[in-house]
DSSP file (Angstrom, degrees, kcal/mol; ACC not computed):
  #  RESIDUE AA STRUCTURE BP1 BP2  ACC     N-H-->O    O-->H-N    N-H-->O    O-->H-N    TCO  KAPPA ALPHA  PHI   PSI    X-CA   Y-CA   Z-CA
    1    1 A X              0   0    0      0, 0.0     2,-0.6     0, 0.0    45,-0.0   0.000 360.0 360.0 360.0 127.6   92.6  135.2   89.7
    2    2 A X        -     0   0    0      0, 0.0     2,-0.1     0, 0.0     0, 0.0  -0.841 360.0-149.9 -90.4 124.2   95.0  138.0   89.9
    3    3 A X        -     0   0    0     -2,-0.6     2,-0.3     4,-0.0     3,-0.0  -0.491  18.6-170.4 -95.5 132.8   97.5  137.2   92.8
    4    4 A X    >>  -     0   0    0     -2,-0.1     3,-2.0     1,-0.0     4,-0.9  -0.902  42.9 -74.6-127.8-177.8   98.8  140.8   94.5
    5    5 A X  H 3> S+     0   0    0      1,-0.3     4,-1.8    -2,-0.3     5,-0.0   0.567 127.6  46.1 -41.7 -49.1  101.8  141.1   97.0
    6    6 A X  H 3> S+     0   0    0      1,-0.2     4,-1.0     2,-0.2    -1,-0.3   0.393 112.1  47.7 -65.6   2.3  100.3  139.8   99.9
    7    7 A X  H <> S+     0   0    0     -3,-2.0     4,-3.4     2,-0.2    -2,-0.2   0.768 114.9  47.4-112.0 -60.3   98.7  136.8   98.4
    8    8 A X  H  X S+     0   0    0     -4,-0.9     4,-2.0     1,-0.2    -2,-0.2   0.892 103.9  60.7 -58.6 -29.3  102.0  135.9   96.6
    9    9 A X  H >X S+     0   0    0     -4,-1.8     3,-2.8     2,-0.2     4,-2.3   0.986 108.7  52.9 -47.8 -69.8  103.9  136.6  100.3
   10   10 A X  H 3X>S+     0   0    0     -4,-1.0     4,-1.7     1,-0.3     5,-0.5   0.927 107.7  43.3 -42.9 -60.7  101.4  133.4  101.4
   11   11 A X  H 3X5S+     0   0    0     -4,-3.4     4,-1.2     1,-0.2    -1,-0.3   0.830 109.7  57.5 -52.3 -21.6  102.2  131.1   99.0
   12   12 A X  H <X5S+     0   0    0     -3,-2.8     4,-1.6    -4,-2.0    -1,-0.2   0.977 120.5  31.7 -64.3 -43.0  105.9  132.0   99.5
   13   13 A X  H  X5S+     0   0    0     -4,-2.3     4,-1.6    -3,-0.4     3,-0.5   0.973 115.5  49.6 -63.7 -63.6  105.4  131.0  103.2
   14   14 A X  H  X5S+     0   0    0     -4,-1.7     4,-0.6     2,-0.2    -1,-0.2   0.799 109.8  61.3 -65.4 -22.1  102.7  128.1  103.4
   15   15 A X  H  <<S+     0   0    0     -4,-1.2     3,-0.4    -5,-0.5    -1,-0.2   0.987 108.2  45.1 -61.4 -50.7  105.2  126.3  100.2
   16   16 A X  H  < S-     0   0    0     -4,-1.6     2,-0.2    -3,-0.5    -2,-0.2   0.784 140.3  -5.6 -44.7 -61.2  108.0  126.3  102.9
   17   17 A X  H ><  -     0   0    0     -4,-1.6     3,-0.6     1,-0.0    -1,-0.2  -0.846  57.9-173.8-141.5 116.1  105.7  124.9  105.9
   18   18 A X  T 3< S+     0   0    0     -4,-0.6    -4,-0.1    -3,-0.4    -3,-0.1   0.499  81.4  71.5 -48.0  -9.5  101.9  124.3  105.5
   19   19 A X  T 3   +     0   0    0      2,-0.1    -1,-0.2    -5,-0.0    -5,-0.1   0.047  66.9 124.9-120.2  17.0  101.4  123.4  108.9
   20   20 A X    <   -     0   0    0     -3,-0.6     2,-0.3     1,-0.1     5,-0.0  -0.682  65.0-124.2 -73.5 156.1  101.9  127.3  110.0
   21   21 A X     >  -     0   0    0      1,-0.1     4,-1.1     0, 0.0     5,-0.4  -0.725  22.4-106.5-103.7 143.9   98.9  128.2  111.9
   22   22 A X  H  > S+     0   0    0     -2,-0.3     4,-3.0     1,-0.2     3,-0.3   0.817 117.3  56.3 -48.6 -30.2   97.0  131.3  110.6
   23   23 A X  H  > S+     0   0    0      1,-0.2     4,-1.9     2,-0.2    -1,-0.2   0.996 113.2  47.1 -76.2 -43.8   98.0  133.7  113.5
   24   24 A X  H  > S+     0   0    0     -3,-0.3     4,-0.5     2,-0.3    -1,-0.2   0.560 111.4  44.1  -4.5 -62.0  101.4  132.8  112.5
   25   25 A X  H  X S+     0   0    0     -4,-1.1     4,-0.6    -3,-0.3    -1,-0.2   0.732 113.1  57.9 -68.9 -31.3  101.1  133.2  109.1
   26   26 A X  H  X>S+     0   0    0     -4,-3.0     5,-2.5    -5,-0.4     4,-1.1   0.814 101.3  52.8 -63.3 -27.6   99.3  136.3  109.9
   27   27 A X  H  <5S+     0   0    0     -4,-1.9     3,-0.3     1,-0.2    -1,-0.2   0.843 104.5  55.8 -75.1 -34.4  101.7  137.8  111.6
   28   28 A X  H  <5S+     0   0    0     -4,-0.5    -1,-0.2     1,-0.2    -2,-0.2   0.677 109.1  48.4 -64.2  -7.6  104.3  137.3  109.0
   29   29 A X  H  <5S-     0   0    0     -4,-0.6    -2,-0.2    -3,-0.4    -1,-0.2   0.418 109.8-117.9 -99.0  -7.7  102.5  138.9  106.8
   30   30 A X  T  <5S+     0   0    0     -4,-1.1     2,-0.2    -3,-0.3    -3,-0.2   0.751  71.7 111.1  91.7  28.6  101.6  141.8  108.5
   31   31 A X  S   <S-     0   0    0     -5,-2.5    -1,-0.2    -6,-0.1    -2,-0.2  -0.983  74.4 -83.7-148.8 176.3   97.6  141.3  108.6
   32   32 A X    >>  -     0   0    0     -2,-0.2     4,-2.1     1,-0.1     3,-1.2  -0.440  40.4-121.5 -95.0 135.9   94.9  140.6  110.9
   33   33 A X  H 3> S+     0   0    0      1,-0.3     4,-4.4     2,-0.2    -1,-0.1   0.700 109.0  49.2 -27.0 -42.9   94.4  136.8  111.6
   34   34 A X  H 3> S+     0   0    0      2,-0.2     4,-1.2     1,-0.2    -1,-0.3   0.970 110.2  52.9 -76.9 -50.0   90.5  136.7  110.2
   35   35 A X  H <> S+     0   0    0     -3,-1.2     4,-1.7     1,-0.2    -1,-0.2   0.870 104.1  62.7 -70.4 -14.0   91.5  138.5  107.3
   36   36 A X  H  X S+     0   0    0     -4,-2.1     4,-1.6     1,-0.2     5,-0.3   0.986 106.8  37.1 -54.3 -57.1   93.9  135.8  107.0
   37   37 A X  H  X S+     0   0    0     -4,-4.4     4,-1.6     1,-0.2    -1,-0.2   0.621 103.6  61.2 -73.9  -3.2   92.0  133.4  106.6
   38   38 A X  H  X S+     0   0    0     -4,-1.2     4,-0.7     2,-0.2    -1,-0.2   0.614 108.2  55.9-103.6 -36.1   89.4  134.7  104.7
   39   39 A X  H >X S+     0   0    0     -4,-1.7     4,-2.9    -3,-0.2     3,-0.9   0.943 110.2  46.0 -65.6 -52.8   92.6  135.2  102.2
   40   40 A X  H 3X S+     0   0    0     -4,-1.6     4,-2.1     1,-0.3    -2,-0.2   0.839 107.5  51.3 -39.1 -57.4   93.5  131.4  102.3
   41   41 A X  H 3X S+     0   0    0     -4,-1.6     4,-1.2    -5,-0.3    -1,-0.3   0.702 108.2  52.8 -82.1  -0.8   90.4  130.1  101.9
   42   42 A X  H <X S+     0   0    0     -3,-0.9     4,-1.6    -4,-0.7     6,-0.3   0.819 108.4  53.4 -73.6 -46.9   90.0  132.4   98.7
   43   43 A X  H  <>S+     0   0    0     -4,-2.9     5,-3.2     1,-0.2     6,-1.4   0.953 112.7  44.4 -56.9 -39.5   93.4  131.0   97.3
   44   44 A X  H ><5S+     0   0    0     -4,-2.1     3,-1.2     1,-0.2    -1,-0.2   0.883 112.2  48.7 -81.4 -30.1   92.1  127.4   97.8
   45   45 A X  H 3<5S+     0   0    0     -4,-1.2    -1,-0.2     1,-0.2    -2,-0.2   0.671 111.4  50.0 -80.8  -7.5   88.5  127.8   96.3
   46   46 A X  T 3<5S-     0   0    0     -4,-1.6    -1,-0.2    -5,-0.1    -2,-0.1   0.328 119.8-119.9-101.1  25.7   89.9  129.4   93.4
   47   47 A X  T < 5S+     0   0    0     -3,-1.2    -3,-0.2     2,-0.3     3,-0.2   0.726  77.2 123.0  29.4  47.0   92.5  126.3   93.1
   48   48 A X  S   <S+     0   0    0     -5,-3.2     2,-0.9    -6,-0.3    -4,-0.2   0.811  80.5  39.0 -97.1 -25.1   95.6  128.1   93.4
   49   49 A X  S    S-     0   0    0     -6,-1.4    -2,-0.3     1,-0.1    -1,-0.3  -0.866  78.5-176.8 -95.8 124.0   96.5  126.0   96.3
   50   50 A X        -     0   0    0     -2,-0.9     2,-0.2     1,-0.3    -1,-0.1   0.933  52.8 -26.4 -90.0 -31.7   95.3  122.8   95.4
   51   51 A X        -     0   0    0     -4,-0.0     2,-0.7     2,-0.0    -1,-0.3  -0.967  58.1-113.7-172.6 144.8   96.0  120.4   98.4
   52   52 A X        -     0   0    0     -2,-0.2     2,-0.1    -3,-0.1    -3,-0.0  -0.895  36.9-174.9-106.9 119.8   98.6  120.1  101.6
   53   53 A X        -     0   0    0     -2,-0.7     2,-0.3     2,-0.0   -35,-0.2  -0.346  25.8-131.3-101.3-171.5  100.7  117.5  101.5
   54   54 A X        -     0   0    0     -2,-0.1     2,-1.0   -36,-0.0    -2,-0.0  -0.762  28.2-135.1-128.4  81.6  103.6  115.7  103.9
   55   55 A X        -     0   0    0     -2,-0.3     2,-0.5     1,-0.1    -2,-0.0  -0.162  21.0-150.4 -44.7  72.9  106.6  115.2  102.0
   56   56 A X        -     0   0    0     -2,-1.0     5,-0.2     1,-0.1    -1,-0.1  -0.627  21.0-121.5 -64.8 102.0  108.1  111.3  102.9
   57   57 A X     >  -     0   0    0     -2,-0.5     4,-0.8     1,-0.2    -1,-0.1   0.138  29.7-151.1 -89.0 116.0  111.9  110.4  102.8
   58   58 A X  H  >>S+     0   0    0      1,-0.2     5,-4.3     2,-0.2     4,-0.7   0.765  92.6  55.0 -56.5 -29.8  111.3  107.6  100.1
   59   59 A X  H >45S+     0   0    0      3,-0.2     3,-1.7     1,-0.2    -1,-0.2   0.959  99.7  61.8 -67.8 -45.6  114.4  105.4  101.4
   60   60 A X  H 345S+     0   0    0      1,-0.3    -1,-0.2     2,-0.2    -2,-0.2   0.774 108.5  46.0 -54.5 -38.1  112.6  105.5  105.0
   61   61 A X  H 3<5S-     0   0    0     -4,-0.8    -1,-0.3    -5,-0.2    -2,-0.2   0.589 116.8-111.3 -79.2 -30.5  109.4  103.5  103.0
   62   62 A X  T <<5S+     0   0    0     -3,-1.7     2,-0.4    -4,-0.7    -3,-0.2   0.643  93.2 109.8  94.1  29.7  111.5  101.1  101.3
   63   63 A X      < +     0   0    0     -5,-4.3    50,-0.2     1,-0.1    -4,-0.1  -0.407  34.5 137.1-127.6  65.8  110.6  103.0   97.5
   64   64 A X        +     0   0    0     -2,-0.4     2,-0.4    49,-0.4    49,-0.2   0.057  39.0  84.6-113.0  38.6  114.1  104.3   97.2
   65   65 A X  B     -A  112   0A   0     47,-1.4    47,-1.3    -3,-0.1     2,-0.1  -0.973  59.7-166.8-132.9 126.4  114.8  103.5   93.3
   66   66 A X        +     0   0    0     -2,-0.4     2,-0.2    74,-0.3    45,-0.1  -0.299  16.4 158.6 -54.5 148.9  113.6  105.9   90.5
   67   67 A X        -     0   0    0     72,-0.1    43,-2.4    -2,-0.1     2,-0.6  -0.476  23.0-144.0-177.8 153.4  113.3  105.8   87.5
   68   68 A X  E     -BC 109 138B   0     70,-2.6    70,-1.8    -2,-0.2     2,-0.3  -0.922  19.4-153.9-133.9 144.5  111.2  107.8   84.2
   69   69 A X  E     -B  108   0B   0     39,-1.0    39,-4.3    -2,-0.6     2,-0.3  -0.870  10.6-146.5-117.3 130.3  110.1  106.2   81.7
   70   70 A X        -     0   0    0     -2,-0.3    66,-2.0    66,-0.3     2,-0.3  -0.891  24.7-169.2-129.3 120.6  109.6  107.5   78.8
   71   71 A X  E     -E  135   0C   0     35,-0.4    34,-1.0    -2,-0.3     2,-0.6  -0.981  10.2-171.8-149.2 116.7  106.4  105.7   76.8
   72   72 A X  E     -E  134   0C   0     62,-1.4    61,-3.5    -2,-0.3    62,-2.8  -0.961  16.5-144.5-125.4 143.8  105.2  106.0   73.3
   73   73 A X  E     -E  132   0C   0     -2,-0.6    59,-0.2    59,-0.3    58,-0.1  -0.420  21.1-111.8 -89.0 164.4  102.0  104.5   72.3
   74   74 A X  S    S+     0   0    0     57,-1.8     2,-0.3    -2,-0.1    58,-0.1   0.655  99.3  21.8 -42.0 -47.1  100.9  102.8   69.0
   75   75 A X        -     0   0    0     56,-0.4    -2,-0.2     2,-0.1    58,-0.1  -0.869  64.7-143.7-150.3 176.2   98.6  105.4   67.8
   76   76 A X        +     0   0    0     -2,-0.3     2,-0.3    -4,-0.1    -4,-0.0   0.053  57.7 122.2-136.8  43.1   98.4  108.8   68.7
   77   77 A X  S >> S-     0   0    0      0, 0.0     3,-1.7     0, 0.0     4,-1.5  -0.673  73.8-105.7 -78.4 127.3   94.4  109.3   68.7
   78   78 A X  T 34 S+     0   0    0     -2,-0.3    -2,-0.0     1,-0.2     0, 0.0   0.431 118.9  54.2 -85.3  32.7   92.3  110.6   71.8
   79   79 A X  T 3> S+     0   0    0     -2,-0.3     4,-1.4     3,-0.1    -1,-0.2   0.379 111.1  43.5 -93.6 -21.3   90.9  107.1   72.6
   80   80 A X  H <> S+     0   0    0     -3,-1.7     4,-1.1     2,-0.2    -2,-0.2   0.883 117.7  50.0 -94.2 -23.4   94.4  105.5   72.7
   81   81 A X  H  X>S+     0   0    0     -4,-1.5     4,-2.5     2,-0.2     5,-0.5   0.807 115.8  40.6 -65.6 -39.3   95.6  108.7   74.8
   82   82 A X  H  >5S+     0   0    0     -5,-0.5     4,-2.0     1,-0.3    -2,-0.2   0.950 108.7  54.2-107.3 -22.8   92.9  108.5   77.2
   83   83 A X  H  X5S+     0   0    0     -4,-1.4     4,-0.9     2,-0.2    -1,-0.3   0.716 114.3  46.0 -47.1 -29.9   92.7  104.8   77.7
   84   84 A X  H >X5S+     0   0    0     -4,-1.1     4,-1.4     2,-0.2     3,-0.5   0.945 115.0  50.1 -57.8 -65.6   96.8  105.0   78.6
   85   85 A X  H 3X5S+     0   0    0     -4,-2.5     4,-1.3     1,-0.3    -2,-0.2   0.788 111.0  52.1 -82.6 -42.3   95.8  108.3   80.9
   86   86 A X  H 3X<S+     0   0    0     -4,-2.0     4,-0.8    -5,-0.5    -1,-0.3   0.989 114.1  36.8 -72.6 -46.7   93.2  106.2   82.4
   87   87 A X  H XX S+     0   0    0     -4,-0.9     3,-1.2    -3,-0.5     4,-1.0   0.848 110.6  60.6 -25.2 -63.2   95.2  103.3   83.4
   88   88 A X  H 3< S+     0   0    0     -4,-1.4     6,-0.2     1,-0.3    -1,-0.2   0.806  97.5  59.5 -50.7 -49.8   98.1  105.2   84.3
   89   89 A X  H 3< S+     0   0    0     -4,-1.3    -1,-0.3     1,-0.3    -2,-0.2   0.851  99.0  52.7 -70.0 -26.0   96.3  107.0   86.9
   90   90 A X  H << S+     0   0    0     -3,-1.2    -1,-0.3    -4,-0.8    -2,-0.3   0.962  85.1 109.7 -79.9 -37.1   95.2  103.7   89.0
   91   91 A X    ><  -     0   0    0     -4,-1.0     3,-0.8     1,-0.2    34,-0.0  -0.079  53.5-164.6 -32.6  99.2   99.6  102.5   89.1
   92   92 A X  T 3  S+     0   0    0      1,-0.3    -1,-0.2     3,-0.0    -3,-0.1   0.450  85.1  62.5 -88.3   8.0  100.1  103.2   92.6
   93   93 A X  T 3  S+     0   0    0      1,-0.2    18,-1.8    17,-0.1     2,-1.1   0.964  88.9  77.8 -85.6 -55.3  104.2  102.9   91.1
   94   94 A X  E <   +D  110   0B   0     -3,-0.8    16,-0.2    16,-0.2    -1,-0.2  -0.351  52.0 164.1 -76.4  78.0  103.6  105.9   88.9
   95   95 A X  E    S+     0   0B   0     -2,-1.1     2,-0.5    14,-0.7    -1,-0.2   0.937  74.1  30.8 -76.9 -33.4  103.7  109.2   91.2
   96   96 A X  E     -D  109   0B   0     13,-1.1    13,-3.9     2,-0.0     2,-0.4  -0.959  64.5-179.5-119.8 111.3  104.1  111.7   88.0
   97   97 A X  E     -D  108   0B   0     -2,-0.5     2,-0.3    11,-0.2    11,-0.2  -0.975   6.2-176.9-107.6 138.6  102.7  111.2   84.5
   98   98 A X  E     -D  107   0B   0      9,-0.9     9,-1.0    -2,-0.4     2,-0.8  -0.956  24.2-146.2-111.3 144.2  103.3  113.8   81.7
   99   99 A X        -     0   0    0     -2,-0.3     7,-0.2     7,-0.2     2,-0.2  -0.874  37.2-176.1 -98.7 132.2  101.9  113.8   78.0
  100  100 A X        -     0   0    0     -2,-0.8     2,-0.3     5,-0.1     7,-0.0  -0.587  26.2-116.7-120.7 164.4  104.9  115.5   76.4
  101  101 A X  S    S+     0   0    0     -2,-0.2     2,-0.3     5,-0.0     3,-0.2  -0.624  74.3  49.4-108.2 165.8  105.4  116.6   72.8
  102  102 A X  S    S-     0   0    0     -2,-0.3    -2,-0.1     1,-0.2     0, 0.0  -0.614 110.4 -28.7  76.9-148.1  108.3  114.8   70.7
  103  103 A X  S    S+     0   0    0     -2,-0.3     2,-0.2     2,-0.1    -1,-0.2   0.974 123.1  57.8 -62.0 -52.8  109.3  111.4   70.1
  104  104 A X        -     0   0    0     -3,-0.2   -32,-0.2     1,-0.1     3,-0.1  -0.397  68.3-153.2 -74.3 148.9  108.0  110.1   73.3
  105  105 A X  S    S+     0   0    0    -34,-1.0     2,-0.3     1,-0.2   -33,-0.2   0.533  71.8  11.7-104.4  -7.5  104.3  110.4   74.4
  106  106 A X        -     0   0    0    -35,-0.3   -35,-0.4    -7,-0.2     2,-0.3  -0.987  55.1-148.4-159.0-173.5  104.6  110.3   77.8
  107  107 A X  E     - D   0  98B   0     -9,-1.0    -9,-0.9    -2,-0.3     2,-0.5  -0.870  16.5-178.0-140.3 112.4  106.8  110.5   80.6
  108  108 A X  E     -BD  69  97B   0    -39,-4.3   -39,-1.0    -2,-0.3     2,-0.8  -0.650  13.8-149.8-102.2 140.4  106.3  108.8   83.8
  109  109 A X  E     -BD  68  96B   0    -13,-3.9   -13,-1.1    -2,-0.5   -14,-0.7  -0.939  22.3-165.5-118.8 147.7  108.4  108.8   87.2
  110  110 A X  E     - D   0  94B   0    -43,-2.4   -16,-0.2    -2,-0.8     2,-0.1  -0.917  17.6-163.2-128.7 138.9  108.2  106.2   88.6
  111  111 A X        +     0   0    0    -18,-1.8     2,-0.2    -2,-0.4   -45,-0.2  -0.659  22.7 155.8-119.8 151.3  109.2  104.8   92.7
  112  112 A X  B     -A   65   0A   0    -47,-1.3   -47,-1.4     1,-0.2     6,-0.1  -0.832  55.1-103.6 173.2 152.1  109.4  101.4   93.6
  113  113 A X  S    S-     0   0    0    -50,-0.2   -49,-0.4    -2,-0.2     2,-0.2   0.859  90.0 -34.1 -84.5 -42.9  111.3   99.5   96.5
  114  114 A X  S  > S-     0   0    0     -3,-0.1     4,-1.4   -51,-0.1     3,-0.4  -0.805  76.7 -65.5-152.7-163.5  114.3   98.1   94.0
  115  115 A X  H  >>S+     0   0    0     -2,-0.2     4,-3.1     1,-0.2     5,-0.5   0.890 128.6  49.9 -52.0 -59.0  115.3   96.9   90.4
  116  116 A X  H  >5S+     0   0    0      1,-0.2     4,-0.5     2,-0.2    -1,-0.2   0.827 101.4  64.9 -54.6 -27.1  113.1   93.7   90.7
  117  117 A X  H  >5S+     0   0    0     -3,-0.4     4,-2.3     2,-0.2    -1,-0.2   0.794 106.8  40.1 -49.1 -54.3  110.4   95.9   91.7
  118  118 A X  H >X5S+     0   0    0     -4,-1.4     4,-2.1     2,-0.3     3,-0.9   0.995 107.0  59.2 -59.9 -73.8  110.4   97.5   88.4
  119  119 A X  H 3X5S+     0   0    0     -4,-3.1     4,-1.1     1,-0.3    -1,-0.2   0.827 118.3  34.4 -53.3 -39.6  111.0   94.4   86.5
  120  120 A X  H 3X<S+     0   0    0     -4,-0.5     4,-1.5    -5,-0.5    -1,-0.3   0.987 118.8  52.2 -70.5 -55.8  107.5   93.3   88.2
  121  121 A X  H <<>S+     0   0    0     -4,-2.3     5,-1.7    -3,-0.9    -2,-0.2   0.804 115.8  40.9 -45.4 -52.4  106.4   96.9   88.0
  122  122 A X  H ><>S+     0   0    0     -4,-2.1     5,-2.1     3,-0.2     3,-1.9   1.000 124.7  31.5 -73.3 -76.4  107.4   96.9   83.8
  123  123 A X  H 3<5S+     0   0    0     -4,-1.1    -2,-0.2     1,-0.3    -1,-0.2   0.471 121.7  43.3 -75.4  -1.0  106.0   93.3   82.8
  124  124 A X  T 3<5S+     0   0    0     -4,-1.5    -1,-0.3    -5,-0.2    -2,-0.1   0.064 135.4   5.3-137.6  17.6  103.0   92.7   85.1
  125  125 A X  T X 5S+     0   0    0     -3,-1.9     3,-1.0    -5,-0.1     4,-0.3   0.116 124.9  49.8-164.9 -67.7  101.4   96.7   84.6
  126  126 A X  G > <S+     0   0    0     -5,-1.7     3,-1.2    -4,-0.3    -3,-0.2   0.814 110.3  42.3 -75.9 -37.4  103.1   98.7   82.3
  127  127 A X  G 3 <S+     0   0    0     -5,-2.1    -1,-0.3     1,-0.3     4,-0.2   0.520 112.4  61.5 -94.4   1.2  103.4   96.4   78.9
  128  128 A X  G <  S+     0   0    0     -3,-1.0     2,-0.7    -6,-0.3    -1,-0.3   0.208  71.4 106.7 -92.4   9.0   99.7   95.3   79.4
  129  129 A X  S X  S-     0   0    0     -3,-1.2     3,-1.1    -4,-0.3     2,-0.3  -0.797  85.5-107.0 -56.6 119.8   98.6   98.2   79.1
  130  130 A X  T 3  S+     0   0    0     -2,-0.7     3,-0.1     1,-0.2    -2,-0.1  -0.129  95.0   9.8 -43.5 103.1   96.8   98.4   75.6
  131  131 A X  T 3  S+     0   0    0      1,-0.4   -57,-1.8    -2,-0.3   -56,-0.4   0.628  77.6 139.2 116.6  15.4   98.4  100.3   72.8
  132  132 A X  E <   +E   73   0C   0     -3,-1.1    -1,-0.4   -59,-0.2   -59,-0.3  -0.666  23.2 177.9 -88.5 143.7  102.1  101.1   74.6
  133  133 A X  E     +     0   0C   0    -61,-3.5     2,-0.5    -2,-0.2   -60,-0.2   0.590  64.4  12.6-117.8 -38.2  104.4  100.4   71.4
  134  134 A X  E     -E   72   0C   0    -62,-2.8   -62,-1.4     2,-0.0     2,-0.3  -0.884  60.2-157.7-154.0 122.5  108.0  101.4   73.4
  135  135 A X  E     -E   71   0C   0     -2,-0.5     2,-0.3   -64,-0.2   -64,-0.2  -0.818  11.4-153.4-105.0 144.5  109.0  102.0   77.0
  136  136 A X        -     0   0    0    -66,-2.0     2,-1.1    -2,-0.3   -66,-0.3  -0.671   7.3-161.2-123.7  41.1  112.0  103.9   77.9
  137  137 A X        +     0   0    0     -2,-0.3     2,-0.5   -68,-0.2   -68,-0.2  -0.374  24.9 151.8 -56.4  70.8  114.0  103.5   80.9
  138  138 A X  B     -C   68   0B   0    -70,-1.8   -70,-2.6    -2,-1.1     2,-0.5  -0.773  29.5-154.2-110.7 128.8  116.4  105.8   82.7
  139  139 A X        -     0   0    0     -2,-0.5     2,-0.2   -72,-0.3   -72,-0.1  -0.883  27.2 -92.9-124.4 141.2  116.8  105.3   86.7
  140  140 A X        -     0   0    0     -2,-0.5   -74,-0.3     1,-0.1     3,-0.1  -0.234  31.2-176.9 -54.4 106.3  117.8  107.6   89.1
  141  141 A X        -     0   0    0      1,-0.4     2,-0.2    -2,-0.2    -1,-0.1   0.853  67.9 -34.9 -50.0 -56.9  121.2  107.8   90.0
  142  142 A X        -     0   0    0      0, 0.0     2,-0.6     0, 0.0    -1,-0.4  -0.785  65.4-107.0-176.2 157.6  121.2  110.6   92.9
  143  143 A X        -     0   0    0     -2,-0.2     3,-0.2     1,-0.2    -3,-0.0  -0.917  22.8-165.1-123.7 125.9  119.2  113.5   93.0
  144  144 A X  S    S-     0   0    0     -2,-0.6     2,-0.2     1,-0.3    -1,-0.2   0.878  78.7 -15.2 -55.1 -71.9  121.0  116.7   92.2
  145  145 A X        -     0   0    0      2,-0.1     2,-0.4     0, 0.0    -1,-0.3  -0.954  58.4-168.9-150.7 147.8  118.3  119.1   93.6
  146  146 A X        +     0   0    0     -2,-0.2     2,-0.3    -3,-0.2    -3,-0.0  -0.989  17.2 176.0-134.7 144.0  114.8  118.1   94.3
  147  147 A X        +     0   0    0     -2,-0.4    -2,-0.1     1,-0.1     3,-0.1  -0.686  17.5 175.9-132.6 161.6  112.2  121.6   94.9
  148  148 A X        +     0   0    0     -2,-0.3     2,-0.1     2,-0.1    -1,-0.1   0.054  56.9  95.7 -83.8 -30.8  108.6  121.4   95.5
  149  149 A X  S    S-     0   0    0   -133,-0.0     2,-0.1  -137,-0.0  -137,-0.0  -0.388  72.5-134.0 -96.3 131.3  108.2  125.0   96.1
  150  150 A X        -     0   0    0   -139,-0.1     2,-0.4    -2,-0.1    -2,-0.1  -0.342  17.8-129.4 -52.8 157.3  107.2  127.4   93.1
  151  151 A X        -     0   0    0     -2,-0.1     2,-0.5     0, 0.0    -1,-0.0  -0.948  31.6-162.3 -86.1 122.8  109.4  130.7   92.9
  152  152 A X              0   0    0     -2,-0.4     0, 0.0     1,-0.1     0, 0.0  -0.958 360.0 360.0-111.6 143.7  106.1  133.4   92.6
  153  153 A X              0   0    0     -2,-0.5    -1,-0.1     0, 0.0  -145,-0.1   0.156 360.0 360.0 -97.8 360.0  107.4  137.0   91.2
């Protein structure tokens, strides 16, 4: 789908707050509310907006320790990949997995109420998964800059 200026204009706006209401948005954008929407709901069936979410201050929850984990498997095959990928995805701990290239095979971050949490988190989900050969810890000190929002040119 080819994006032009006014299309990129939305995404700049709805990244900042989703919850603007289409005359709203239409009016920052200069066009008429119905064609507004008609624009929106093309951006979302053609998945460039995938889903609106509500961003939650993690401390507020009690899940205010990080940490990514850096995960290499056994065998590097696309049954042992996608049996880890399947797993992974039900670990309600595990908000981002990536399969990365280099030494490690994957990278997870992972949230969780403290240190002990993990230590449950690590022994009782992560090192029964089948075929994990080495886990990787580094936990989140403070966070520097944390973005959601794309920069569109």
């Amino acid at each position: 789908m080819k994006l032009d200026k006014i299309d990129k204009k939305i995404l700049d706006i709805v990244q900042d707050d989703s919850r603007i209401t289409n005359v709203q948005l239409a009016t920052e954008v200069g066009i008429s509310p119905p064609a507004m929407l008609e624009r929106v709901k093309r951006l979302e069936s053609n998945g460039v907006i995938r889903k609106y979410v509500a961003l939650v201050n993690p401390e507020m929850i009690g899940k205010g320790t990080f940490a990514f984990v850096s995960v290499s498997l056994t065998a590097h095959q696309m049954n042992s990949i996608d049996m880890f990928t399947k797993h992974i995805k039900k670990v309600e701990e595990v908000l981002e997995c990536y399969h990365v290239a280099g030494e490690e095979d994957f990278i997870l971050k992972v949230a969780v109420e403290n240190i002990q949490q993990y230590e449950k988190f690590l022994l009782e989900k992560l090192t029964k998964i089948k075929g994990v050969s080495r886990i990787n810890t580094m936990f989140i000190l403070s966070t520097v800059k944390f973005n959601t929002k794309i920069h569109i040119d």
